[in-house]
C-alpha positions, 0 to 999 in steps of 0.5 A: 500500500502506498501513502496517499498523495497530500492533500491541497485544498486549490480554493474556496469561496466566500462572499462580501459586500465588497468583493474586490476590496476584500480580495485586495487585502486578501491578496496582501495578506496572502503575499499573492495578487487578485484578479477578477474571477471570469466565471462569475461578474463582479467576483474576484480571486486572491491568490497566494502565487507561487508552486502551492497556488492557492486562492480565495473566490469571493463572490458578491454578498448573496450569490449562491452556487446552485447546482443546474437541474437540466445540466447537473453542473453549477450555476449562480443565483442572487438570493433576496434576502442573503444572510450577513453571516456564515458558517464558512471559515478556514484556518491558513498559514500566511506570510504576513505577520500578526502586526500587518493583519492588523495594519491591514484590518484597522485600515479596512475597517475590520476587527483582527485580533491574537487570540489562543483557543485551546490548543492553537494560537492564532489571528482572528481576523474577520472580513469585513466584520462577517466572514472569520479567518484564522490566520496563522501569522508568520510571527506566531508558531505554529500549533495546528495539528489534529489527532486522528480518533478511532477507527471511523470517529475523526478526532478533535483538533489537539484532542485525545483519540477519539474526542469530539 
């Protein structure tokens, strides 16, 4: 048996009120660049550059990725009445250090702040005060590991084998 090839996540998505504004800090913090995102007008992508390429799609606030019933493929849809909030985050690694995510954030207008949640230490940083990253600044060690629980359990970040 071969070990498996690692895992790479290529991008995500998220939305904002003001998609190229917070894909242009998005980029600053990544160390990477933003393009406008051709699959959908009005989107943008950050990318981090580089050999491990890895981007974030942001989308205008209320867009929704809608599988097609005719096609299967996806499609794009406006919601009327979008949530400001959401359950999407991501934990990432970035070039930047603590005091310019800070910078960055106090200049956008957002909240950044150091916090330690258990076992890991990080940067809460919260596009446009609605959307949380955590980010593992280049100042702050890292701590991010997970534990595997029992066979067909998971396991909790940090936790003991098996802790939910």
């Amino acid at each position: 048996m071969t070990d498996p090839a690692p895992l790479k996540i290529h991008h995500f998505s998220i939305s904002a009120v003001e998609p190229e504004r917070v894909a242009r800090a998005l980029a600053e913090i990544l160390g990477g660049r933003v393009w406008a995102f051709p699959a959908h007008a009005g989107s943008f992508m950050a990318t981090t550059g580089g050999p491990l390429d890895v981007g974030i799609e942001v989308y205008p606030l209320g867009v929704e990725l809608v599988q097609d019933s005719a096609t299967k493929q996806v499609t794009f849809e406006r919601s009327a009445a979008p949530s400001r909030h959401t359950a999407t985050h991501a934990a990432i690694s970035v070039p930047a250090t603590t005091a310019t995510i800070e910078s960055i954030a106090e200049r956008e207008g957002w909240t950044a702040q150091r916090v330690q949640r258990g076992p890991f230490d990080f940067v809460e940083f919260w596009v446009e005060n609605r959307v949380m990253l955590e980010l593992f600044a280049s100042d702050i060690e890292k701590k991010l590991r997970f534990t595997p629980g029992a066979p067909g359990g998971g396991g909790a970040p940090g936790g003991p084998p098996g802790a939910m």
